[in-house]
C-alpha positions in Angstrom: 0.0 0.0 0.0 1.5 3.2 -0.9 1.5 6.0 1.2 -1.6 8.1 1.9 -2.5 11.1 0.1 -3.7 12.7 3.2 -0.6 12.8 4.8 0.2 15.6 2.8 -2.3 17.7 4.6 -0.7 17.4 8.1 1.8 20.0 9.8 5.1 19.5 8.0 6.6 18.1 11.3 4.3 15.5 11.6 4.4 14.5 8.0 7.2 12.0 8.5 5.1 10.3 11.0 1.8 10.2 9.6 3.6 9.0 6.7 4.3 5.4 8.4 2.5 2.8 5.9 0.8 0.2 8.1 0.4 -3.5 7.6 -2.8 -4.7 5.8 -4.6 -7.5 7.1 -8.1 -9.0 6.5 -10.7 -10.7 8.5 -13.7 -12.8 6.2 -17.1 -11.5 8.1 -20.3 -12.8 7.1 -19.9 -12.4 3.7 -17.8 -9.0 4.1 -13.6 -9.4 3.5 -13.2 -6.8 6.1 -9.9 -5.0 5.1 -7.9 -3.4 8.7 -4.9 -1.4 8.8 -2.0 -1.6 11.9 0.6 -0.8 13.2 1.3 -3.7 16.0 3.0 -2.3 19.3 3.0 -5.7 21.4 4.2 -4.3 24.4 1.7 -1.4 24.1 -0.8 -1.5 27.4 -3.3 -0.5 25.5 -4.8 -0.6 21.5 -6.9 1.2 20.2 -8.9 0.2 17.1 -9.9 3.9 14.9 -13.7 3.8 13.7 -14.2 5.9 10.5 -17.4 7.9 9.6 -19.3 8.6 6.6 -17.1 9.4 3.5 -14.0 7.9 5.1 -11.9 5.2 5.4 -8.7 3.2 7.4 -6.3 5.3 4.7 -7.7 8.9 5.0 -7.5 8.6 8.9 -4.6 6.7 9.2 -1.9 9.9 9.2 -4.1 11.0 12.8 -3.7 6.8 13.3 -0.3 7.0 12.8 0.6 10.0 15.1 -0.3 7.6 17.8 1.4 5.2 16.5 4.8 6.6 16.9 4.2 7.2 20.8 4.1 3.7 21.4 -0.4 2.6 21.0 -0.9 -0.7 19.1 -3.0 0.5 16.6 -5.5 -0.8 14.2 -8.0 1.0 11.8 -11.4 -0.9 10.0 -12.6 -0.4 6.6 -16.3 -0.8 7.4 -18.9 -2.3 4.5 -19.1 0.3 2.0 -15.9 2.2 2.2 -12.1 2.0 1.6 -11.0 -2.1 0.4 -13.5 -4.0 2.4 -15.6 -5.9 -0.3 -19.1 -7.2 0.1 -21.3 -10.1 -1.6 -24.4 -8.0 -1.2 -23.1 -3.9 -0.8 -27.0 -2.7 -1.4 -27.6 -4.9 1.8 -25.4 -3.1 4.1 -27.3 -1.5 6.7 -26.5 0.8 10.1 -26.8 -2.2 12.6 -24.4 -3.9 10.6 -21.5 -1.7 11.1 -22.4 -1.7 15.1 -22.7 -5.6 14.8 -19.4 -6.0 13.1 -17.4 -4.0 15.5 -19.2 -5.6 18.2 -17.6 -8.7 17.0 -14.6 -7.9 16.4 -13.9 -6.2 19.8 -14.4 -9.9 21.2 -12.7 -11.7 18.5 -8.8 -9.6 19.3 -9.8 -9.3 22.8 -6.1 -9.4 24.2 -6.3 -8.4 27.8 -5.6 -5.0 27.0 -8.1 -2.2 27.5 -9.1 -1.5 24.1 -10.1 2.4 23.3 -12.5 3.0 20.0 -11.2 6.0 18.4 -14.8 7.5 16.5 -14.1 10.0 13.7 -17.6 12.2 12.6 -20.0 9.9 12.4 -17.9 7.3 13.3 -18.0 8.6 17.1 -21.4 7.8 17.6 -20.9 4.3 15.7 -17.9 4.2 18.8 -20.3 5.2 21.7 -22.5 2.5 20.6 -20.5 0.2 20.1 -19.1 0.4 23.5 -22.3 0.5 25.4 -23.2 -3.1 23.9 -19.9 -4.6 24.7 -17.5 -5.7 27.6 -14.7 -5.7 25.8 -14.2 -1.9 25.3 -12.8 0.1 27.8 -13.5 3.9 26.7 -14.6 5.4 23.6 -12.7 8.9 22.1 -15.1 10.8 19.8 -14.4 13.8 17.5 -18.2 14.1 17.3 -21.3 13.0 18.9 -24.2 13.1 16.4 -27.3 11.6 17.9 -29.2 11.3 13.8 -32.5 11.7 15.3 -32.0 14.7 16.6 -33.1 16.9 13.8 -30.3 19.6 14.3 -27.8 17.2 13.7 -30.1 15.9 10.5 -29.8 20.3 9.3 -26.2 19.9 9.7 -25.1 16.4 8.6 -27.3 16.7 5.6 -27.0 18.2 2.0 -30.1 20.6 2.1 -30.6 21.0 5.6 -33.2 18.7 7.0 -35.0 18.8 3.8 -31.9 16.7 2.4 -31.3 13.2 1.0 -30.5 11.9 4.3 -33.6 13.5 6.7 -36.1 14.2 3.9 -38.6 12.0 2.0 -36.2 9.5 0.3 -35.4 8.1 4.5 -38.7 7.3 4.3 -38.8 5.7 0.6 -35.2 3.5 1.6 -37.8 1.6 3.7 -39.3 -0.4 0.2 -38.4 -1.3 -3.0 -36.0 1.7 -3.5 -33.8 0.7 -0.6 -31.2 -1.2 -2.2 -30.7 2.3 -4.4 -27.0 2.4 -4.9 -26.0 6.4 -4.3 -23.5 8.1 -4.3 -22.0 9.5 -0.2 -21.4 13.5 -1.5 -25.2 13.4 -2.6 -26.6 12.8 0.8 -23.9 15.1 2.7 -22.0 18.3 1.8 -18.5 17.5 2.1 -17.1 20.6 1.0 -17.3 21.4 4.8 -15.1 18.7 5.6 -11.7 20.8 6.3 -10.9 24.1 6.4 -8.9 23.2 3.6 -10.2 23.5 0.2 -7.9 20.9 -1.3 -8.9 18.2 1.2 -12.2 18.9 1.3 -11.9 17.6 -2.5 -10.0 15.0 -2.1 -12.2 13.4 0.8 -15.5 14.2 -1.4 -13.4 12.3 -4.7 -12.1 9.4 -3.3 -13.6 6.3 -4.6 -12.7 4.3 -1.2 -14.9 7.7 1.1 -16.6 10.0 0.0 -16.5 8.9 -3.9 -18.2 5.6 -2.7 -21.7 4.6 -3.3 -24.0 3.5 -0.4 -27.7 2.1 -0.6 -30.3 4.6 0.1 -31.5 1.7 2.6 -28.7 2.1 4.5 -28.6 5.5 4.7 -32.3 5.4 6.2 -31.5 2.3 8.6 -28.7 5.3 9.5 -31.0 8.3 10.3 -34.0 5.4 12.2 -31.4 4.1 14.1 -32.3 4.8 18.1 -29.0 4.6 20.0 -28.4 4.0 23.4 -29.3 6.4 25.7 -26.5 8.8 27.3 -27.9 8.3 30.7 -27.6 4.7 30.8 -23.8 4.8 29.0 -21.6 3.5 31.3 -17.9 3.2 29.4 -16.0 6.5 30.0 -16.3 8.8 26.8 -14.0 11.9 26.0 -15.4 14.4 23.1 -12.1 15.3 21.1 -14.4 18.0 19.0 -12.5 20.6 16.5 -13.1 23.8 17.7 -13.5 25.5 14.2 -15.8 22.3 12.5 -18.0 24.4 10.1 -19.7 21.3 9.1 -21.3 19.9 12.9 -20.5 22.2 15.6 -19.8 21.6 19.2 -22.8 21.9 20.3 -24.4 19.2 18.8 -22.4 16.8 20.3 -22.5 18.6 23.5 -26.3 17.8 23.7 -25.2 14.1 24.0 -22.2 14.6 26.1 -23.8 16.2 29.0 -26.5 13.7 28.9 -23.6 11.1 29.3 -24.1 9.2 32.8 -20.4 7.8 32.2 -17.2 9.3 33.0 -15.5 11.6 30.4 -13.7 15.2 29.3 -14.1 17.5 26.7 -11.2 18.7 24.6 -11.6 21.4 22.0 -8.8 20.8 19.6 -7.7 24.1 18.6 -7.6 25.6 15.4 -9.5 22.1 13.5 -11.9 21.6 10.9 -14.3 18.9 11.0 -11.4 17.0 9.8 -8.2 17.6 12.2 -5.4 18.3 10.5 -4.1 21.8 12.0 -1.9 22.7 14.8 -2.2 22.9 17.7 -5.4 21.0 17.3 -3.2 18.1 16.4 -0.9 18.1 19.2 -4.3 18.0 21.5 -5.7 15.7 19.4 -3.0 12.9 20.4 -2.3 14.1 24.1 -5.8 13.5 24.9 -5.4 9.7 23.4 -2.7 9.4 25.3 -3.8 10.6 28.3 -6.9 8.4 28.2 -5.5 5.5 27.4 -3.1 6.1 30.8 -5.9 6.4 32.2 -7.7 3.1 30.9 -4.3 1.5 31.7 -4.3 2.6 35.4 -7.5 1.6 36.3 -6.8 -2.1 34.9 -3.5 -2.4 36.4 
């Protein structure tokens, strides 16, 4: 695998670091070849697996991956069914609850001993959150965002069109029937020009063929915006909201209405001067000091 594109788009001192190409590995899943990227640190104390969102993949967060990486975390980073080089028998089949099933899984299945941290990116923190309140095997969940899709200002925001768009408009309801398995593609459904404060990666995220280039079934994308997640005040893992403080696309707030809800443990850190997509200092330096001191943390309490 070469390197990443998006490398490129880090601070030049980082860029030799988030550089690092991983190993590629793959685990069959009912009927998924689920591709995940590492970077093996067997004396680590504690993994952590990264958990991508909507319009991303293992490569296009594996330079923030790889930051951690280099301090010493055993890392690992999914392609979930839709996106990067996970392939599928049936794609149009893919729904929400499968992503949340498969990660469920394979928490137990590389259970090690270790606490294990789920590192959420977008939508990918709320896939994290509930993934961690349905199994034992996780030990804390960091989120860069905590979008609850019910909650119809996260629908305005997430969505192309406001909460008349693709994703919280009439076609959710029409994904129920015979249009479900409607292959579409992700920059229809959500505006990811607002991705980073950089023009040129906000391109290159909305043009990639493995993210936000890829097509997904209207079915899932409905499952998506149905889907009733846990309730924060029965959330027991410890959660810390690693939220950009300059994300144009989902704000702080947003994720704040789940956060202080939270009945678990957990911190807020505003990484400063990010996007929706962290890539700036000192945003980035935050970004892996609050990994870092969370899993101490995780490793502490286990010890």
């Amino acid at each position: 695998m070469s390197p990443t594109p998006y490398a490129a788009f880090f601070p030049p001192l980082r860029r030799s670091a988030a550089e690092l190409e991983p190993e590629e590995t793959w685990w069959p899943w009912e009927g998924h070849h689920v591709h995940i990227a590492r970077a093996r640190q067997r004396d680590a104390s504690v993994r952590v697996l990264v958990v991508h969102g909507a319009g991303g993949h293992s490569g296009a967060l594996w330079p923030m991956a790889a930051l951690l990486a280099e301090r010493g975390i055993d890392i690992a980073a999914v392609d979930l069914p839709l996106y990067g080089r996970t392939t599928s028998a049936d794609p149009q089949d893919v729904r929400y609850d499968d992503w949340i099933r498969l990660l469920v899984d394979l928490a137990e299945k590389e259970h090690d001993g270790r606490p294990l941290i789920l590192l959420g990116a977008s939508v990918g923190g709320m896939l994290a959150y509930e993934v961690a309140a349905r199994s034992s095997y996780v030990a804390g969940v960091a989120a860069t965002c905590l979008l609850d899709p019910r909650d119809w200002r996260a629908r305005a925001r997430m969505s192309r069109f406001g909460p008349l768009g693709i994703l919280g408009g009439p076609l959710s309801v029409l994904a129920r029937g015979r249009f479900a398995a409607v292959m579409i593609p992700v920059k229809w459904a959500a505006d990811l020009s607002k991705m980073s404060r950089n023009p040129e990666l906000s391109r290159l995220c909305a043009a990639d063929p493995l993210g936000g280039g890829a097509k997904v079934p209207l079915g899932f994308l409905a499952s998506y915006m149905r889907y009733r997640h846990t309730p924060p005040e029965s959330m027991q893992t410890p959660v810390d909201l690693l939220h950009p403080s300059l994300d144009a696309w989902t704000p702080a707030e947003l994720s704040m209405r789940v956060f202080r809800r939270l009945a678990s443990p957990g911190q807020v850190v505003m990484l400063r001067e990010c996007g929706h997509f962290p890539s700036e200092e000192p945003g980035v330096t935050d970004f892996v000091s609050a990994v870092l001191n969370l899993a101490e943390s995780l490793h502490d309490q286990s010890s």
